[in-house]
LUMLUM-737766 format. One record per residue (C-alpha): residue number from 1; y, z, x; residue in three letters. Coordinates in steps of 0.5 Angstrom, whole numbers, plus 500, padded with zeros to 3 digits. Example, Ala and Ser with C-alpha at 12.3 -4.5 7.8 and 13.67 -1.06 7.14 Angstrom:
% LUMLUM-737766
(r 1, (491, 516, 525), ala) (r 2, (498, 514, 527), ser) 
***
This chain:
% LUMLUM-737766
(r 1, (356, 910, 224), unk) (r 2, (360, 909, 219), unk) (r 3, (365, 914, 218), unk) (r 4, (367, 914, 210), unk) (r 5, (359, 913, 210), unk) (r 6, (357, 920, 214), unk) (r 7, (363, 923, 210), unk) (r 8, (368, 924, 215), unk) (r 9, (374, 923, 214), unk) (r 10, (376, 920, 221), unk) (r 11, (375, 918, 228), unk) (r 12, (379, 926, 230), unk) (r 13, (373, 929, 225), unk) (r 14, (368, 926, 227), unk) (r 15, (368, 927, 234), unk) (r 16, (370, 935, 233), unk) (r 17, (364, 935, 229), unk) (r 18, (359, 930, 235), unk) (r 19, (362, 931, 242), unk) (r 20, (359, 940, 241), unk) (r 21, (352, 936, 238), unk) (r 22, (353, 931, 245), unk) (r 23, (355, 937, 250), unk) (r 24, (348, 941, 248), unk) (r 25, (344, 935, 252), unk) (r 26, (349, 935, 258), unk) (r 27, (344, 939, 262), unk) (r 28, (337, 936, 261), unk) (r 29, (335, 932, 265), unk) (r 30, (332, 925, 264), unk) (r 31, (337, 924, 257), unk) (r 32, (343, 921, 256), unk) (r 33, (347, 922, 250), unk) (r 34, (354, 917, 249), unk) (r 35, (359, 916, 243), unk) (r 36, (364, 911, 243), unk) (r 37, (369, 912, 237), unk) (r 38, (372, 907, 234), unk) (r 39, (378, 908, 228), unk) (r 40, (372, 907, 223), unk) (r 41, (366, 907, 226), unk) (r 42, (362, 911, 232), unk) (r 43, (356, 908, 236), unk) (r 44, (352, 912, 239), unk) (r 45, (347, 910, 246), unk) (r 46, (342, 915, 248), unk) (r 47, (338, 914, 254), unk) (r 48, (331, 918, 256), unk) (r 49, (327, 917, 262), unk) (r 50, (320, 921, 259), unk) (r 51, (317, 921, 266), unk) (r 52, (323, 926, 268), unk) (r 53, (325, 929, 262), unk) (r 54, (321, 935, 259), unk) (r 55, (319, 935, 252), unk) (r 56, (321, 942, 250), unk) (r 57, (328, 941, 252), unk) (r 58, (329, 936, 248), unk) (r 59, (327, 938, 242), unk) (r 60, (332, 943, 243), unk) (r 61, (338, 938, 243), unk) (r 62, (341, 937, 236), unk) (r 63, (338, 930, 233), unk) (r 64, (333, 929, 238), unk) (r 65, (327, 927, 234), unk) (r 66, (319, 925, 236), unk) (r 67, (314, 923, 234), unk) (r 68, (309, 926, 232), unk) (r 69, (309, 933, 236), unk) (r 70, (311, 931, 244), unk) (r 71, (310, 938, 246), unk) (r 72, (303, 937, 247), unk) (r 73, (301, 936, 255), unk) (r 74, (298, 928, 255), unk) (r 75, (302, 926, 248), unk) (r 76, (306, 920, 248), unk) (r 77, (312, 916, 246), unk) (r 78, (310, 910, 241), unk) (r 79, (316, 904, 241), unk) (r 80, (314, 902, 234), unk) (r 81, (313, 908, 231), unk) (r 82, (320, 910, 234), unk) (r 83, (323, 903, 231), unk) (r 84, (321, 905, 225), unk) (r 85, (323, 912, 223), unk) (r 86, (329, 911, 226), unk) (r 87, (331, 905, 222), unk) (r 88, (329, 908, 216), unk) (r 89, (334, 913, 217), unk) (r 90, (339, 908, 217), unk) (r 91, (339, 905, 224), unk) (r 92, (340, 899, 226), unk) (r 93, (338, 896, 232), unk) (r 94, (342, 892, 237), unk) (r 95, (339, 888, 243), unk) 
***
């Protein structure tokens, strides 16, 4: 994330506004949230085990998004629909 591009104004912005968001999903298990802040930009890395986490809990955490309703018992997570939402959001995905 671009810093000027989510308009904030730098690195010290940025992390008063994320870390908050980051510390809400210290607690769920099965998610991991990072942020590296760099002088202009932030990358974030988020990691979900789905076979421990719940997915209530996860809809609770701030910018955790789903496809489709994953609160339904037997609901599932799909790769490419995934991919696709979230590089329409603006992503970039990195290999």
């Amino acid at each position: 994330m671009e810093y000027e591009a989510a308009g904030l104004g730098s690195k010290e912005d940025a992390q008063e506004m994320l870390d908050p968001m980051v510390d809400q999903g210290v607690d769920v298990e099965g998610y991991e949230q990072t942020i590296e802040y760099g002088d202009t930009s932030a990358t974030e890395e988020v990691s979900i085990d789905y076979e421990i986490a719940d997915m209530s809990e996860l809809s609770e955490v701030p910018g955790y998004e789903s496809t489709g309703n994953m609160d339904e018992e037997g609901a599932f997570i799909s790769l490419e629909e995934s991919r696709e939402q979230l590089e329409s959001a603006g992503f970039t995905e990195v290999e």
